[in-house]
C-alpha positions as CSV (number, residue, x, y, z in Angstrom):
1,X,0.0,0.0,0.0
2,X,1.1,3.3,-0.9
3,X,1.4,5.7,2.4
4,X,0.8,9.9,1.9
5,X,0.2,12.5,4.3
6,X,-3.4,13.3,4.5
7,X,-6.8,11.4,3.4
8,X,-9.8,13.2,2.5
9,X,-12.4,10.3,3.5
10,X,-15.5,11.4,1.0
11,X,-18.5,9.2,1.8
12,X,-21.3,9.6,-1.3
13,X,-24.6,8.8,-2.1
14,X,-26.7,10.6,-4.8
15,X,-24.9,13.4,-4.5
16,X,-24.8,14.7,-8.4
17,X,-25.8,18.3,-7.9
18,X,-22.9,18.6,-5.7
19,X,-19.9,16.1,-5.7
20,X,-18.3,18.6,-9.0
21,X,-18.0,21.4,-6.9
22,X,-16.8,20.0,-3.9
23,X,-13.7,18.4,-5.9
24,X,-12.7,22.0,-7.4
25,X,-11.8,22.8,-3.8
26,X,-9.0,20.6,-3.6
27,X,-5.5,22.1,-5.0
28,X,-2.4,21.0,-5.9
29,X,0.1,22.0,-3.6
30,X,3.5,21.2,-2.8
31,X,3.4,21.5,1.0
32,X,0.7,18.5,1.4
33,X,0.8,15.5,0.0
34,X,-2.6,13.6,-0.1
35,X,-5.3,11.5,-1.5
36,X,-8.9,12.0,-1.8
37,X,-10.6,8.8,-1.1
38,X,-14.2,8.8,-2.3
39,X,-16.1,6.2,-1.9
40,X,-19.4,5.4,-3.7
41,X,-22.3,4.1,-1.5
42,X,-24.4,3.0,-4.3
43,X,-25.8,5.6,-5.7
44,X,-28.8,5.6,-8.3
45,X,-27.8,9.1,-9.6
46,X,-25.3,10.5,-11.8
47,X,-23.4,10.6,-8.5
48,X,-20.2,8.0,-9.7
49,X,-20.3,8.9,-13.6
50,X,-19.4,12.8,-12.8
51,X,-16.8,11.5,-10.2
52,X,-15.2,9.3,-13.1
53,X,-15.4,11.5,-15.4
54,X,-13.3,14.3,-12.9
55,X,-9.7,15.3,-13.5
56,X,-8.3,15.3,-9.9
57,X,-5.3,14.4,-8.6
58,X,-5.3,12.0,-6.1
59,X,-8.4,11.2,-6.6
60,X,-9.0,7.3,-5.9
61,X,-12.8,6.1,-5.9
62,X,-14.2,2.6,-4.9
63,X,-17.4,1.6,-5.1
64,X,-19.7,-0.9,-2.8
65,X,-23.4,-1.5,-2.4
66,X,-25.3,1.3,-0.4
67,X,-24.7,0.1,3.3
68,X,-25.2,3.8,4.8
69,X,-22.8,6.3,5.6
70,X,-20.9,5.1,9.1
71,X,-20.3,1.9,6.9
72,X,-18.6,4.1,4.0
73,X,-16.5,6.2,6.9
74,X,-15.4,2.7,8.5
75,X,-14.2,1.6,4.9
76,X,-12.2,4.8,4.5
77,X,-10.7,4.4,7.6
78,X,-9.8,0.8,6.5
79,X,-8.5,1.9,3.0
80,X,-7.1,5.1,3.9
81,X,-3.5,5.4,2.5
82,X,-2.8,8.4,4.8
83,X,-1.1,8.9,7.8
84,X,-4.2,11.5,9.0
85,X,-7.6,11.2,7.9
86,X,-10.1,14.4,7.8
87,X,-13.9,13.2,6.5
88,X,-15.9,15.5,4.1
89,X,-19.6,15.2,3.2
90,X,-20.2,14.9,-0.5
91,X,-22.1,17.4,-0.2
92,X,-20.4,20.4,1.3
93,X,-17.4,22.6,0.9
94,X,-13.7,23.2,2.1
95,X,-11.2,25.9,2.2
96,X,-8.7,23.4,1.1
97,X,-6.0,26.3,1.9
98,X,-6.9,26.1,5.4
99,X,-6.5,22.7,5.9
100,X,-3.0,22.8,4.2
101,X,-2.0,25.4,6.9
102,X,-2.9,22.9,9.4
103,X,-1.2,20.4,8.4
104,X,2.1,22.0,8.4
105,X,1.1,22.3,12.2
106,X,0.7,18.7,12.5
107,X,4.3,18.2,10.3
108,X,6.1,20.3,13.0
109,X,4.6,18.5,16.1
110,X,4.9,14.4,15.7
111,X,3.4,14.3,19.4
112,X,-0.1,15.6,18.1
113,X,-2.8,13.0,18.1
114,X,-6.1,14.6,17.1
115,X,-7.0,18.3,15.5
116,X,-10.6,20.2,16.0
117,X,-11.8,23.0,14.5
118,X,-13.7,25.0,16.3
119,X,-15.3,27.9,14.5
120,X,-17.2,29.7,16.9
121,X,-15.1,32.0,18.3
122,X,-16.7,31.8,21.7
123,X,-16.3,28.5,22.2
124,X,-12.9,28.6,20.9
125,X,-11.9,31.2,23.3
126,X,-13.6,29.9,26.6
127,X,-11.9,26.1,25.7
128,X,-8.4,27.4,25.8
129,X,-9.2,29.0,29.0
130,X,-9.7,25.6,30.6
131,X,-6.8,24.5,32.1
132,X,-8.0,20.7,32.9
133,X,-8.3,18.1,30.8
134,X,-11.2,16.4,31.8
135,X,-12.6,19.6,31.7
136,X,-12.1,20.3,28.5
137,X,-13.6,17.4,27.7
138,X,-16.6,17.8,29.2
139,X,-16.9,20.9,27.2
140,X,-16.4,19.6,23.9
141,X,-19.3,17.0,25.3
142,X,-21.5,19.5,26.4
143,X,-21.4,21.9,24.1
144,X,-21.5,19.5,21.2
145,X,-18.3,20.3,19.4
146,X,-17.7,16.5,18.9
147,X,-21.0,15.9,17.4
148,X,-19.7,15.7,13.8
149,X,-16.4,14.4,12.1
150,X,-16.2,17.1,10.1
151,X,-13.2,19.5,10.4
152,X,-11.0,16.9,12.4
153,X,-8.2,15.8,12.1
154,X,-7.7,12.0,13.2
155,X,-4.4,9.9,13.0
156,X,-4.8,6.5,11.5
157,X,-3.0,4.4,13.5
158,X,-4.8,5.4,16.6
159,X,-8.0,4.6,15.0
160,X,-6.7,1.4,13.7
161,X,-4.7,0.3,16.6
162,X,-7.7,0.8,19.5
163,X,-10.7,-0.8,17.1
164,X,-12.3,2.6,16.7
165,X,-15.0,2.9,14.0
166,X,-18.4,4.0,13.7
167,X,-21.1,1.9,15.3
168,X,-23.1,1.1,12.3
169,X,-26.0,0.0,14.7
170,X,-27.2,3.4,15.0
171,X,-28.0,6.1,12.4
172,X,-28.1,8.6,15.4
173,X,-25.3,9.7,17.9
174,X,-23.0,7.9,15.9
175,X,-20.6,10.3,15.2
176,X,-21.0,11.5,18.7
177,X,-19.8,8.0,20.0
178,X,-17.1,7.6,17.6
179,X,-15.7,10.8,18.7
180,X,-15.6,9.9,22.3
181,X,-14.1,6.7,21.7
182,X,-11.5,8.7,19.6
183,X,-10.7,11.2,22.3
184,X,-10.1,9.1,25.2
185,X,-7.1,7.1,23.5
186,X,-5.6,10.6,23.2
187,X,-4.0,13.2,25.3
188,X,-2.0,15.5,22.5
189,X,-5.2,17.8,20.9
190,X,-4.9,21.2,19.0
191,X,-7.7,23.2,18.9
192,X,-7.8,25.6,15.9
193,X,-10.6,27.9,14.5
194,X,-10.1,28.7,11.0
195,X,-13.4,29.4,8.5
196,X,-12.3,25.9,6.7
197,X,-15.0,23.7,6.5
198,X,-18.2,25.1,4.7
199,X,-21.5,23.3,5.5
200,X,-23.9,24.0,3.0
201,X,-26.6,21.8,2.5
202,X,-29.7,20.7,5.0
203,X,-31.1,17.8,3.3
204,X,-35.1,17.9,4.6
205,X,-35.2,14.3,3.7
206,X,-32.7,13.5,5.7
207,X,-32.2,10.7,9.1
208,X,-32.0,13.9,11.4
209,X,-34.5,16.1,9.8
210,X,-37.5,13.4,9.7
211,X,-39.5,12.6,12.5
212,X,-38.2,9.2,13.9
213,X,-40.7,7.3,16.3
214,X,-37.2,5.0,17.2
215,X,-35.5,8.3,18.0
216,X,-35.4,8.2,21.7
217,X,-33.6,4.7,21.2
218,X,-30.9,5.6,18.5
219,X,-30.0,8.5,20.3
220,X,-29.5,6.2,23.7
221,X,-25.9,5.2,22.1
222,X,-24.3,8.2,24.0
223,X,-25.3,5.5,26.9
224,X,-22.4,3.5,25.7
225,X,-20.4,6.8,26.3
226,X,-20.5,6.7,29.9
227,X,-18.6,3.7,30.2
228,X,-15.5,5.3,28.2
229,X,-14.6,7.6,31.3
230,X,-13.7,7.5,34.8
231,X,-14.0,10.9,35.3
232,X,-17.0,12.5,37.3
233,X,-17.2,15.2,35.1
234,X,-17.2,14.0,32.2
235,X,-19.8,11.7,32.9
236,X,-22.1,14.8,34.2
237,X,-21.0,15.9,30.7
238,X,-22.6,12.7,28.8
239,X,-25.3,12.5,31.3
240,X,-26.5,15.8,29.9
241,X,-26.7,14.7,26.7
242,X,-28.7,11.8,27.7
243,X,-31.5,14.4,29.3
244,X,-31.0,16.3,26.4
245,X,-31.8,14.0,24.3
246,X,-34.4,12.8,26.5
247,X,-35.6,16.7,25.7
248,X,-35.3,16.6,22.3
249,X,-37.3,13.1,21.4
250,X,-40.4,14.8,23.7
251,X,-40.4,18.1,21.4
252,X,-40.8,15.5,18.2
253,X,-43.7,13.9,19.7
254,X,-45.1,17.5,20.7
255,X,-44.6,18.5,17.0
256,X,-46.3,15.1,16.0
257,X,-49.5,16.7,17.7
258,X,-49.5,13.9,20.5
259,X,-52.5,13.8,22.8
260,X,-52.0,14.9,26.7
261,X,-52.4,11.4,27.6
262,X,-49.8,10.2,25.0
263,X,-47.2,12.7,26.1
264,X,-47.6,11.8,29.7
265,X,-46.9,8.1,28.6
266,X,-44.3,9.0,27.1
267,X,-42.0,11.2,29.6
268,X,-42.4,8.0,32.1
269,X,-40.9,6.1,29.9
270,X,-38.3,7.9,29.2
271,X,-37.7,8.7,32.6
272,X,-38.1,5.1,33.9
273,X,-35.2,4.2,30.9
274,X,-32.9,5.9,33.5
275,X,-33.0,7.0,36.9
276,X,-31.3,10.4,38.0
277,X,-28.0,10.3,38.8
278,X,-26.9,13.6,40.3
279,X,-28.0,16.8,42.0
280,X,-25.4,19.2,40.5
281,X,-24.0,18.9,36.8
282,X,-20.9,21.0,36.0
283,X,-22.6,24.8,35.9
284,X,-25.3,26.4,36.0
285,X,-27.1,26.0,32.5
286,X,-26.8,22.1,32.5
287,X,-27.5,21.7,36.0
288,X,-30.9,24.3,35.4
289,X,-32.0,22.1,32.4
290,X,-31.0,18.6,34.7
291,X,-33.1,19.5,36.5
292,X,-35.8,20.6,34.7
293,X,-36.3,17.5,33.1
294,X,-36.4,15.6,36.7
295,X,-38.4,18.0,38.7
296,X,-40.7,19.4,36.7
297,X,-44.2,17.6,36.6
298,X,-44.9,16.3,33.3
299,X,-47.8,18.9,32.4
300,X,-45.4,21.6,33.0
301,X,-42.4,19.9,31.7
302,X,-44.9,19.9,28.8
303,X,-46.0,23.7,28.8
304,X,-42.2,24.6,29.0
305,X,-41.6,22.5,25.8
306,X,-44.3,23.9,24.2
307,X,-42.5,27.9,25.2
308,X,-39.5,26.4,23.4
309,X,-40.9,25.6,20.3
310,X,-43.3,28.7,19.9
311,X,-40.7,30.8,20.6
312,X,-38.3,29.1,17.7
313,X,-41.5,29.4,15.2
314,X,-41.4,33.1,16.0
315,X,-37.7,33.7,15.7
316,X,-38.0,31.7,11.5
């Protein structure tokens, strides 16, 4: 197998109006060598005959039956021919300039195990003020800057070496899960927040956007989570998640236009799926919500639901 510096793991599935433009971002440089390894999940479209037909160095493009995208990422990661490996969605954009400069970083320090980008500049600013490390990774958990693998940098034989992939169980939280398997086989991360990754497209039709009557139970994967730390708080990180998600299932079933009596149903069992934990979560936002779920009564857990959404109708 030939060995470069970088792969560009591009999972794609009828992605036609977009793959052409996504493929002018990449450059040819001197100061990064790389490969861009896109690999076709079956697509019905024109999707693999405009990818052919594309003049790109580096460009090396498989093909397999459509087994969904955490299958496609877990084949990059077995194929990849690079010593790092960033993922790209077929259908968004890069600053491929950007993530040149970053690499040069990652050139100059051998000892660096894992890149993220963190674009909001708040966020960036208030993570490099935490000292701890279990503390900064309860921030990356809490504020859902590990959510995505987008605009990350992972090394390949970490990945490889530990048995981490994506849990192609789940079409939900996936990413999430793979992440925090990811960073607790590391110690050496670089946080940088350059405008690099571009992220265009939000496909109505698509796992996240539909309503999902399984949703409460895909999402549960970040259960799995709380057995990858020791740490207190990082597990009042996950844990937060968990009610969050708990949170986020009961605003579908509002949305559905669920009965009182449904809704009621519902919240015990979501409630029963766990009991509480803790009194105090790591400040004062998480903590409020915590408890918020656990206190309230279900009618005005309900009402307070119903605020939230109302109040995100008014601000579209």
């Amino acid at each position: 197998m030939k060995y470069t510096d970088l792969t560009f793991g591009i999972p794609m599935y009828n992605a036609g109006k977009y793959i052409s433009e996504l493929l002018t971002c990449f450059k040819d440089l001197d100061n990064i060598h790389y490969e861009i390894l896109l690999i076709d999940d079956g697509s019905t479209d024109n999707s693999l005959a405009i990818v052919k037909r594309a003049k790109i160095r580096g460009l090396r493009i498989l093909e397999q039956e459509n087994r969904g995208v955490s299958a496609t990422r877990n084949r990059i990661i077995k194929e990849a021919q690079g010593k790092w490996i960033t993922f790209v969605d077929a259908d968004d954009l890069i600053k491929f300039e950007k993530y040149a400069e970053i690499f040069q970083i990652i050139k100059k320090n051998e000892l660096l195990e894992y890149i993220i980008n963190i674009e909001d500049e708040k966020k960036y600013t208030k993570l490099n003020i935490i000292k701890e490390n279990q503390k900064k990774i309860a921030y990356l958990i809490e504020t859902e800057i590990i959510n995505s693998p987008w605009a990350k940098f992972y090394k390949k034989e970490i990945l490889q070496n530990n048995n981490i992939f994506f849990d192609e169980k789940y079409s939900l939280g996936e990413d999430y899960l793979f992440n925090i398997n990811y960073l607790s086989k590391v110690e050496n991360v670089f946080f940088t927040n350059e405008k690099m990754y571009i992220y265009r497209i939000i496909n109505l039709n698509s796992l996240t956007a539909k309503y999902r009557p399984d949703k409460f139970e895909e999402l549960m994967s970040v259960n799995h989570a709380s057995n990858v730390f020791d740490e207190a708080e990082i597990k009042k990180a996950i844990e937060y998640i968990r009610i969050k998600n708990c949170i986020s299932s009961l605003k579908d079933e509002i949305q559905e236009n669920r009965n009182k009596n449904y809704l009621h149903a519902y919240i015990r069992k979501l409630k029963k799926y766990k009991s509480r934990q803790y009194f105090v979560l790591n400040n004062l936002k998480t903590t409020v919500i915590y408890n918020i779920w656990y206190l309230f009564p279900n009618s005005l857990l309900i009402f307070v639901v119903k605020l939230f959404l109302l109040k995100k109708s008014n601000e579209n």
